[in-house]
Backbone as JSON, one array per atom type, in Angstrom:
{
  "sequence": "XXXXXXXXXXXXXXXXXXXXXXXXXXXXXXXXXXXXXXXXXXXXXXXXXXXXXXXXXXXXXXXXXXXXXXXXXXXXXXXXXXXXXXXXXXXXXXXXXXXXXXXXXXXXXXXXXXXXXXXXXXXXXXXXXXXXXXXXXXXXXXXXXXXXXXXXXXXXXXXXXXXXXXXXXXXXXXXXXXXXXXXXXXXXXXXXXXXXXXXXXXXX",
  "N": [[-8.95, -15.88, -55.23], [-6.11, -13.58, -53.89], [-5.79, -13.09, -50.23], [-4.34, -10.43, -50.23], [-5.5, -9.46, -52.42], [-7.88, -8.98, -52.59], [-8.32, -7.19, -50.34], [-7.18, -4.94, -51.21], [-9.02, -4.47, -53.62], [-11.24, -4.3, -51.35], [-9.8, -2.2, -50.43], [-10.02, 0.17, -52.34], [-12.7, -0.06, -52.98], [-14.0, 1.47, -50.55], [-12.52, 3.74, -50.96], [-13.66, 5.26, -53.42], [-16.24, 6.86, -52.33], [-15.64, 8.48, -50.5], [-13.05, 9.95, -52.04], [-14.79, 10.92, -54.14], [-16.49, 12.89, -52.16], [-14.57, 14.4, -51.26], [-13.18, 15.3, -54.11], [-15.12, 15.92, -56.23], [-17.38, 13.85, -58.44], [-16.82, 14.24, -61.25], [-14.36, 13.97, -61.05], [-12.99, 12.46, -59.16], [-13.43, 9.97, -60.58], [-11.33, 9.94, -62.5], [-8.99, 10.08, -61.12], [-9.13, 7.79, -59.44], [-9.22, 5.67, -61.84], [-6.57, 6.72, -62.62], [-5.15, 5.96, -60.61], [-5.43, 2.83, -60.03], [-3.44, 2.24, -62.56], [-1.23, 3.36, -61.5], [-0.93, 2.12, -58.95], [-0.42, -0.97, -59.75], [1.78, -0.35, -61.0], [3.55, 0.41, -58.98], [3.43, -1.94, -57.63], [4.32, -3.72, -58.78], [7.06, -3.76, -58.57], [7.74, -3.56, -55.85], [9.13, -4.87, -52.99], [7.35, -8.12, -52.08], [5.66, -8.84, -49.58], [4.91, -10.51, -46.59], [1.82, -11.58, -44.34], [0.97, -9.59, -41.24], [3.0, -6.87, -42.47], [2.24, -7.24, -45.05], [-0.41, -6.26, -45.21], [0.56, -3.65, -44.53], [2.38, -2.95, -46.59], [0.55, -2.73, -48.71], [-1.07, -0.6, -48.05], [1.02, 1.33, -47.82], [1.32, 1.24, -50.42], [-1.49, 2.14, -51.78], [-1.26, 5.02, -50.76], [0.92, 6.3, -52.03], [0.15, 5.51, -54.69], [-2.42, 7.36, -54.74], [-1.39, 9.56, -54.52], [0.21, 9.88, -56.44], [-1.5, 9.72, -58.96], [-3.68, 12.25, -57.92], [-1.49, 13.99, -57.77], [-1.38, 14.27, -60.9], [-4.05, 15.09, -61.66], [-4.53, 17.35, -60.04], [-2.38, 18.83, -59.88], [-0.15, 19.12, -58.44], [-0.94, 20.53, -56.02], [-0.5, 23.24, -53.53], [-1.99, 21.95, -51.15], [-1.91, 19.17, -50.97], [-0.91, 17.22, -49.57], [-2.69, 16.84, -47.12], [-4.94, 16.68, -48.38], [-5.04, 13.94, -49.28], [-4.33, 12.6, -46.71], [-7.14, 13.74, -45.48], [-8.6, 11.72, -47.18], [-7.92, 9.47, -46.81], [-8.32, 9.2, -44.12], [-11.51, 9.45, -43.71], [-12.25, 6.97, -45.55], [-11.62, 4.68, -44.58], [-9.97, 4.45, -42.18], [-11.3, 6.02, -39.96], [-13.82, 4.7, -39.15], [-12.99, 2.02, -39.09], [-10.9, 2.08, -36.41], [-13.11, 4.11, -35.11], [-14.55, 2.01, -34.25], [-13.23, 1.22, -32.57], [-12.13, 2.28, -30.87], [-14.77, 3.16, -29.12], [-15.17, 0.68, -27.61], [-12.91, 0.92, -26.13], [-13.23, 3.09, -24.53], [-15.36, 2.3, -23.03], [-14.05, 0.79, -21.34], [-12.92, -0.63, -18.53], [-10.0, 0.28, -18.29], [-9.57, 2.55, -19.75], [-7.24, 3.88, -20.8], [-4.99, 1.86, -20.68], [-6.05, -0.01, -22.39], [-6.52, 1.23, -24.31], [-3.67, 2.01, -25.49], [-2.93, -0.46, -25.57], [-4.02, -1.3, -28.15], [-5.0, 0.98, -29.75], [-2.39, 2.03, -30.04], [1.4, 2.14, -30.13], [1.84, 0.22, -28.27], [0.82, -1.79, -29.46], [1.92, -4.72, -30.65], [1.37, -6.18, -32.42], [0.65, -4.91, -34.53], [2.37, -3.29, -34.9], [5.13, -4.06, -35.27], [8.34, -4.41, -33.83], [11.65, -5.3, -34.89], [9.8, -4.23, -37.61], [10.06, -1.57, -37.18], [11.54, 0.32, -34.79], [11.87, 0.91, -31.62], [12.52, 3.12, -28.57], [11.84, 3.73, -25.37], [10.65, 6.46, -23.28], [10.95, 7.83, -20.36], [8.12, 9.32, -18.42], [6.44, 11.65, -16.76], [2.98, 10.47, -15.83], [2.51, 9.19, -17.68], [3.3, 7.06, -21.14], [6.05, 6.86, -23.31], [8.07, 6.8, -26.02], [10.73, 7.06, -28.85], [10.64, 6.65, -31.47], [12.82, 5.37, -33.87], [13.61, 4.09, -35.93], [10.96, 4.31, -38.84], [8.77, 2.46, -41.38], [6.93, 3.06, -42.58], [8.43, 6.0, -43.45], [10.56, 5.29, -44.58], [9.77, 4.08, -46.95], [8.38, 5.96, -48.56], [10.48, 8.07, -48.69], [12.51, 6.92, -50.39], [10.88, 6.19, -52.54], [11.23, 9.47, -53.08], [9.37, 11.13, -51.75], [8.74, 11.81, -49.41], [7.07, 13.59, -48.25], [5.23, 12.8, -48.02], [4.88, 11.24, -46.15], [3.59, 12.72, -43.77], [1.02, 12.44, -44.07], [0.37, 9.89, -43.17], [1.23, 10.1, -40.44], [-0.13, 11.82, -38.63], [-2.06, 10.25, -38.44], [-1.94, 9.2, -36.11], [-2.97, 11.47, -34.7], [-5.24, 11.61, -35.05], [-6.6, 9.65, -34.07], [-6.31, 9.28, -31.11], [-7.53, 11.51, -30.45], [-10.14, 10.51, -30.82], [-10.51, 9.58, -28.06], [-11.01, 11.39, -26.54], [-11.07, 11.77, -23.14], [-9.63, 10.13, -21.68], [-7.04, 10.17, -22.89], [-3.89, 12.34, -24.15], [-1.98, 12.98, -26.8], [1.42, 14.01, -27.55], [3.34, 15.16, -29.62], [6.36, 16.27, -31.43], [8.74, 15.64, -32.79], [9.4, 14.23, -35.94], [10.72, 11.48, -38.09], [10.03, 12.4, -40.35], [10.14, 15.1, -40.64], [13.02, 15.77, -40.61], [14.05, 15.03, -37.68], [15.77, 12.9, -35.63], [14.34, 10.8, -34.6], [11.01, 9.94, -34.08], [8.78, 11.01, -31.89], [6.56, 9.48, -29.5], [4.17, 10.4, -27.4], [2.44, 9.9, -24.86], [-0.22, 10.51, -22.84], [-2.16, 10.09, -19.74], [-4.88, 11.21, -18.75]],
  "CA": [[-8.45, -14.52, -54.99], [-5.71, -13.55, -52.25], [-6.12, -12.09, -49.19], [-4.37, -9.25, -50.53], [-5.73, -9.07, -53.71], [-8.98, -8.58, -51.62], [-7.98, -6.23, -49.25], [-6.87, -3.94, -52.63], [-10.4, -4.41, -53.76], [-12.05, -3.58, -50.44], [-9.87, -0.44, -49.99], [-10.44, 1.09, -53.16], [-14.02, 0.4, -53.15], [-14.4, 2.17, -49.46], [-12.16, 5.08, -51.06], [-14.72, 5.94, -53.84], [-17.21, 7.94, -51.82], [-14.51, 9.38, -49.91], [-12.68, 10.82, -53.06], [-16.19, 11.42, -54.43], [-17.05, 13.55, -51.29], [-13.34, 15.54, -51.27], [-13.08, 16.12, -55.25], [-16.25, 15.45, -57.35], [-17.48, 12.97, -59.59], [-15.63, 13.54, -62.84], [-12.49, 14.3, -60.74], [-12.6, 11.11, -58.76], [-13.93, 8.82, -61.39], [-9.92, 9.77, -63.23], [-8.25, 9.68, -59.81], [-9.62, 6.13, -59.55], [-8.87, 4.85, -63.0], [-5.44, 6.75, -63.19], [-4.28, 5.47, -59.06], [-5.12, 1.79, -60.65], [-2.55, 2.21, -63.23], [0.08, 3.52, -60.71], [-0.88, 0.78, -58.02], [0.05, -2.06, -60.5], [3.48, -0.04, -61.9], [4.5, 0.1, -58.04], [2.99, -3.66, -57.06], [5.55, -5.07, -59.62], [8.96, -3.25, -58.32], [8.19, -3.36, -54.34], [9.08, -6.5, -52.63], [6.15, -8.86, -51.29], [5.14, -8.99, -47.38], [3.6, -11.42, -45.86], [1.26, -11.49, -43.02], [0.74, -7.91, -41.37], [3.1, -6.33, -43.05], [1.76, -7.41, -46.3], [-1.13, -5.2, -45.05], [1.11, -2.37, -44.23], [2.96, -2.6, -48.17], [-0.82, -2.24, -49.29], [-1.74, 0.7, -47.16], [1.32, 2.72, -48.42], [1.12, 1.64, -51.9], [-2.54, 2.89, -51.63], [-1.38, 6.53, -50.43], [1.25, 6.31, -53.04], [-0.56, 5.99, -56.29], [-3.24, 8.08, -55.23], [-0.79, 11.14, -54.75], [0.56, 10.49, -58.07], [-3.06, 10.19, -59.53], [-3.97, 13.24, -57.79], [-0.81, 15.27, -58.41], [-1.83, 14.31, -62.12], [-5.41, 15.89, -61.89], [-4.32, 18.96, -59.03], [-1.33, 19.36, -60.49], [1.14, 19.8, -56.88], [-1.29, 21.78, -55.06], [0.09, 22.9, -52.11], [-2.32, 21.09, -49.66], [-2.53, 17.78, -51.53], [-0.63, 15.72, -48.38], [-3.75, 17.25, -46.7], [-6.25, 15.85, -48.64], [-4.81, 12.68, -48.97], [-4.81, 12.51, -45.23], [-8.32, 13.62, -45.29], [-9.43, 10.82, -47.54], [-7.85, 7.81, -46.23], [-9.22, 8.69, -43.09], [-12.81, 8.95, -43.76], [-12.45, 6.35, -46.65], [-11.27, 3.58, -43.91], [-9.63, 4.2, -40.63], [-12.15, 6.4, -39.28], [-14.99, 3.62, -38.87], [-12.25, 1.07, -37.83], [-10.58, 2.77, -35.05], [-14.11, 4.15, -34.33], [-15.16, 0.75, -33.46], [-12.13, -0.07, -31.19], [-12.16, 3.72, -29.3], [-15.75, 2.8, -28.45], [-15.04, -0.19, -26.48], [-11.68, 1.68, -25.11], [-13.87, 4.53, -23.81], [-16.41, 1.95, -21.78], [-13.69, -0.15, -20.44], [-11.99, -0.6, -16.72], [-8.72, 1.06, -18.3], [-9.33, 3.01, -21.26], [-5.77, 4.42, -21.42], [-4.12, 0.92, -21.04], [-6.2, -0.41, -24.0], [-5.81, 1.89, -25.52], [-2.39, 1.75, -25.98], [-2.44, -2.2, -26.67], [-5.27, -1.56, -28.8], [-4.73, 1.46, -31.09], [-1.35, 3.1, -29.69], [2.12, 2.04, -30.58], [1.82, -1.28, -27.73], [-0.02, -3.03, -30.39], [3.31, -4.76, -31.32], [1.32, -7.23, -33.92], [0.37, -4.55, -35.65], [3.49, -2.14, -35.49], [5.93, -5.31, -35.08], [9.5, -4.52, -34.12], [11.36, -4.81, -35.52], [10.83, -3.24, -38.62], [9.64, -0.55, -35.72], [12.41, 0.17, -33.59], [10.8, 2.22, -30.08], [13.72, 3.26, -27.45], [10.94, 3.83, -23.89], [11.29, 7.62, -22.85], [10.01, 7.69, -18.7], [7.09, 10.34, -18.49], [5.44, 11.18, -15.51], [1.63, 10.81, -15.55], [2.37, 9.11, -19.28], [4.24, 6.66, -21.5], [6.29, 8.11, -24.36], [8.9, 6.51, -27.16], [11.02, 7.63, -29.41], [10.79, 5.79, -32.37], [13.93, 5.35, -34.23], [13.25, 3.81, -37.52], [9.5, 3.7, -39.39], [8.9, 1.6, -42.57], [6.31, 4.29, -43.82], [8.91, 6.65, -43.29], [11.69, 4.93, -45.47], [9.34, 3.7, -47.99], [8.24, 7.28, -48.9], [11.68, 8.51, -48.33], [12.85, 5.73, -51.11], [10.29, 7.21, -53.46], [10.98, 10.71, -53.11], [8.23, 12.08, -52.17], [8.93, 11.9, -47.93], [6.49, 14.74, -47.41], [3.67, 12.34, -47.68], [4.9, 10.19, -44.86], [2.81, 13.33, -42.64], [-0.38, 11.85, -44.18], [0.23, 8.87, -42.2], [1.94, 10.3, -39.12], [-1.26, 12.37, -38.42], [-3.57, 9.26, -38.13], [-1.8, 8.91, -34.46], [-3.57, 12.63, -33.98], [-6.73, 11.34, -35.25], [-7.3, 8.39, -33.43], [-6.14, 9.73, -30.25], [-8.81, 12.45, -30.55], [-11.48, 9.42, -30.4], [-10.76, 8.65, -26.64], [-10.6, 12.64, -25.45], [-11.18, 12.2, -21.81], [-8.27, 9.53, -21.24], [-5.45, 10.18, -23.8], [-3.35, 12.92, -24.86], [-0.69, 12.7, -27.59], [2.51, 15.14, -27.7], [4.39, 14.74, -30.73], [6.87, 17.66, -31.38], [9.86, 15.52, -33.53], [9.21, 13.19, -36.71], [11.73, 11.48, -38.99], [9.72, 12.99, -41.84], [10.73, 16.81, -41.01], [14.33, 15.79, -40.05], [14.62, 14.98, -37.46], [16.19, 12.05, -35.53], [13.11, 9.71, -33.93], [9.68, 10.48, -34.5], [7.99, 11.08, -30.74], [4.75, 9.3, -28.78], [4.05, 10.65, -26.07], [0.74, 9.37, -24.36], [-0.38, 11.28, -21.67], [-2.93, 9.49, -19.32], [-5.79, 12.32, -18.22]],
  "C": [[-7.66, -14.5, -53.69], [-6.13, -12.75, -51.65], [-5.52, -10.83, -49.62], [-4.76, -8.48, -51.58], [-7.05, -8.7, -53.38], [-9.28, -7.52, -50.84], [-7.86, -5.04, -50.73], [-8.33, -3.83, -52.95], [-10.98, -3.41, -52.42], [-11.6, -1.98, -50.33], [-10.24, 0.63, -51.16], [-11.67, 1.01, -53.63], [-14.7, 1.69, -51.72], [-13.75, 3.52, -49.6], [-12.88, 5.71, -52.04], [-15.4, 6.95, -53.52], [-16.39, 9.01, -51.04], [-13.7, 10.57, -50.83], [-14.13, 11.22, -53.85], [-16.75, 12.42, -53.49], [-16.12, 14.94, -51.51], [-13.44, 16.35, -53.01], [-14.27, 15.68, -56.28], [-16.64, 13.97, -58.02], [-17.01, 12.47, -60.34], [-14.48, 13.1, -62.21], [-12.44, 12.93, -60.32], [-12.79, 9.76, -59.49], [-11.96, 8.6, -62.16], [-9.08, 9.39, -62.31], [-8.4, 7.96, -59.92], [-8.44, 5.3, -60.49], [-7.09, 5.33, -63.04], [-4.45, 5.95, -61.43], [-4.14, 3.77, -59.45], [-4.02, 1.44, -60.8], [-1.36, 2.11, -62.0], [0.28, 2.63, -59.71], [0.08, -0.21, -58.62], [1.79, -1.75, -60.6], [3.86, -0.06, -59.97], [4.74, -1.3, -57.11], [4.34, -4.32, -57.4], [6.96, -5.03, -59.24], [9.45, -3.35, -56.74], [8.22, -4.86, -54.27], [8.28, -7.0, -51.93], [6.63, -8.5, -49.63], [4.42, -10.34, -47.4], [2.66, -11.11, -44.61], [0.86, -9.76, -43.03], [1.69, -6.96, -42.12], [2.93, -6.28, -44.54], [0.67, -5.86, -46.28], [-0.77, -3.88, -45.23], [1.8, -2.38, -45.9], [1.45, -2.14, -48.68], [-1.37, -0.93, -49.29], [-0.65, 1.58, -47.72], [1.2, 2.58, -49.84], [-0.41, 2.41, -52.34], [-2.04, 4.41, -52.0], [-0.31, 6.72, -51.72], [0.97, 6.72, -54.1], [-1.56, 6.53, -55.96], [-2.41, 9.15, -55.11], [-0.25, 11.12, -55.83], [-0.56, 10.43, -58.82], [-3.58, 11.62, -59.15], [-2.88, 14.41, -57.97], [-1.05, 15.37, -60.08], [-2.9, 15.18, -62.48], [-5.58, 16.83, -60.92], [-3.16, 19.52, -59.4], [-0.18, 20.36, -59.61], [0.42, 20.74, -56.9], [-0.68, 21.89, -53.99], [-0.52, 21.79, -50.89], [-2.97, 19.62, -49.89], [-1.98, 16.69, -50.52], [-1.93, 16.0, -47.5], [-4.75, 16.24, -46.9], [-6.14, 14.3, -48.79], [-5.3, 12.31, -47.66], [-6.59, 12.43, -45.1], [-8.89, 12.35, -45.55], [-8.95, 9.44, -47.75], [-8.11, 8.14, -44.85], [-10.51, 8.79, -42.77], [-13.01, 7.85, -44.88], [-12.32, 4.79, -45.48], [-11.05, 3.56, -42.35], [-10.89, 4.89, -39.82], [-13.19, 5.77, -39.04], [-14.28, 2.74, -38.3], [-11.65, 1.31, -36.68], [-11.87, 3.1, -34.36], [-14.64, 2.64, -33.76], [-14.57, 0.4, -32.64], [-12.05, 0.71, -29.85], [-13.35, 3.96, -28.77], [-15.52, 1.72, -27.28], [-13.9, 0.11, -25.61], [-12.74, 2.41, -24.13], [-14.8, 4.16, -22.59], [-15.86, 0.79, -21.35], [-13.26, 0.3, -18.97], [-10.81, 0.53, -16.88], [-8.55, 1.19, -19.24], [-7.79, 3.49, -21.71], [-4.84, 2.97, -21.31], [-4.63, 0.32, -22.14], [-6.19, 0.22, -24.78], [-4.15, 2.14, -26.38], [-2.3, 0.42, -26.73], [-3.41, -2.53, -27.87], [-4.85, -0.8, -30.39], [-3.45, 2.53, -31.01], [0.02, 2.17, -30.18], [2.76, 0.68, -29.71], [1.61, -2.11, -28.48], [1.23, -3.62, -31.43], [2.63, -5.9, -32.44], [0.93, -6.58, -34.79], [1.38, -3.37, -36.33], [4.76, -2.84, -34.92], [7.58, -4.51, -35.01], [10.52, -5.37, -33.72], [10.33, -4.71, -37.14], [10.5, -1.46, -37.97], [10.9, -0.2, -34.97], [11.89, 1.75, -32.86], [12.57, 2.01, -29.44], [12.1, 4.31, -26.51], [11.59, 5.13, -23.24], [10.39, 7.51, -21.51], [9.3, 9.24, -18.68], [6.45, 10.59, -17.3], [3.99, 11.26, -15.89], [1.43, 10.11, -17.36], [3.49, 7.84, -19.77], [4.69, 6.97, -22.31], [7.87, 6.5, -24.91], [9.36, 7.56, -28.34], [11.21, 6.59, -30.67], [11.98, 6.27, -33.55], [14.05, 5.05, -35.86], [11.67, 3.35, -38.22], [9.59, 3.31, -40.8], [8.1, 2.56, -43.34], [7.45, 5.11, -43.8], [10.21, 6.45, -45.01], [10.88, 4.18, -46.67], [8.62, 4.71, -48.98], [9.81, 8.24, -49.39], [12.45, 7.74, -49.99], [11.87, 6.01, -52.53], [10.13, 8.28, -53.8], [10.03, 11.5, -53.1], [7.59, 11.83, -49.92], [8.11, 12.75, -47.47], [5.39, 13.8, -47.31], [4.03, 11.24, -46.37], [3.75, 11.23, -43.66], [1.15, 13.05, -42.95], [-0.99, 10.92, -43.5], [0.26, 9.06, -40.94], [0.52, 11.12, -38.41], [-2.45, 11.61, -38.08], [-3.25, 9.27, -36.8], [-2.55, 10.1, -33.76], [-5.24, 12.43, -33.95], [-7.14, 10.5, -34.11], [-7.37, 8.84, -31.64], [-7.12, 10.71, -29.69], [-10.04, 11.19, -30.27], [-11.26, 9.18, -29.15], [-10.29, 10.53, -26.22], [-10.2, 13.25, -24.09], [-10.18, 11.21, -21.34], [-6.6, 9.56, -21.67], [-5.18, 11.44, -24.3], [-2.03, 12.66, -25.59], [-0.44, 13.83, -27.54], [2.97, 14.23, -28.58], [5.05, 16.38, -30.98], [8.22, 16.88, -32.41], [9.07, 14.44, -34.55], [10.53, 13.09, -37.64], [11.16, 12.23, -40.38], [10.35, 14.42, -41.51], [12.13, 16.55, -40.59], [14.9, 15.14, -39.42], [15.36, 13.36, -36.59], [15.35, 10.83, -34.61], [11.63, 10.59, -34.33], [8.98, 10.24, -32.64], [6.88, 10.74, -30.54], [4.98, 9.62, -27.5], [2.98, 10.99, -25.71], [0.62, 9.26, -22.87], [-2.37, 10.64, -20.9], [-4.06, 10.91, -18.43], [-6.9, 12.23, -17.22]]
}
């Protein structure tokens, strides 16, 4: 079995209870079986990754076929980029980040690891490019304007660009795990328009 054929496994067994928590039983038992289907039909047409961004093709084909599984069985509710959001981040990130904004929180310099840890420093895991940052000077903070994102244009490329804020929202989450050293400002994203998507990480 590959490593990513693994990773597929693990995440859609850790999204079970998660969609089991948000929409029921029956509901998530079809979600499941019908996000499958749609996984596979978009596996075969996107082009491979290797390495981390293999990871990162995984993670949006994930959010992907479950919004067309769930627009199947909600039928375009309005607050279905919502729940998505909700339930890839108690289905996964929320236990892994929790483990990393614990040891941020009881180091020497929680706001510098935190950045190289779970902020937009961590260039092996948000590699540019296919990232491109331009360094905005902040006082009391560091801040980017990010120029081009791969979730962004791989949503964008499927028509269906509103769910890129399912993703863009994990930077609000995680950030929230270290309260007493980090604040994020975000006020522009390429998903609503406009021309960089804003970090701006405010040291407290």
């Amino acid at each position: 079995m590959s490593n990513l054929k693994f990773y597929i496994i693990s995440f859609i067994f850790k999204l079970k209870p998660a969609l089991k928590h948000e929409m029921g039983k029956d509901s998530s038992r079809r979600i499941i079986n019908r996000m499958k289907d749609y996984y596979k039909e978009i596996d075969k047409r996107k082009p491979k990754e290797k390495g981390i961004m293999g990871f990162h093709r995984m993670f949006l084909i994930v959010g992907l076929s479950l919004y067309r599984a769930m627009q199947d069985e909600l039928d375009k509710k309005d607050d279905l980029v919502e729940k998505i959001h909700k339930i890839i981040w108690e289905c996964r990130m929320r236990k892994l980040t929790g483990i990393l904004a614990f040891f941020v929180r009881r180091s020497k310099n929680p706001y510098n690891l935190y950045l190289r840890l779970l902020g937009p420093k961590n260039e092996r895991f948000f590699l540019c490019p296919p990232w491109e940052k331009v360094e905005v000077e902040l006082e009391n903070g560091i801040g980017w304007h990010q120029m081009k994102c791969p979730y962004y244009d791989f949503f964008k490329d499927e028509g269906v660009v509103e769910l890129t804020k399912a993703y863009c929202d994990l930077d609000k989450r995680i950030a929230e795990l270290v309260p007493d050293h980090i604040e994020l400002k975000r006020q522009h994203t390429l998903a609503k328009g406009d021309n960089w998507c804003d970090f701006y990480y405010y040291q407290k």
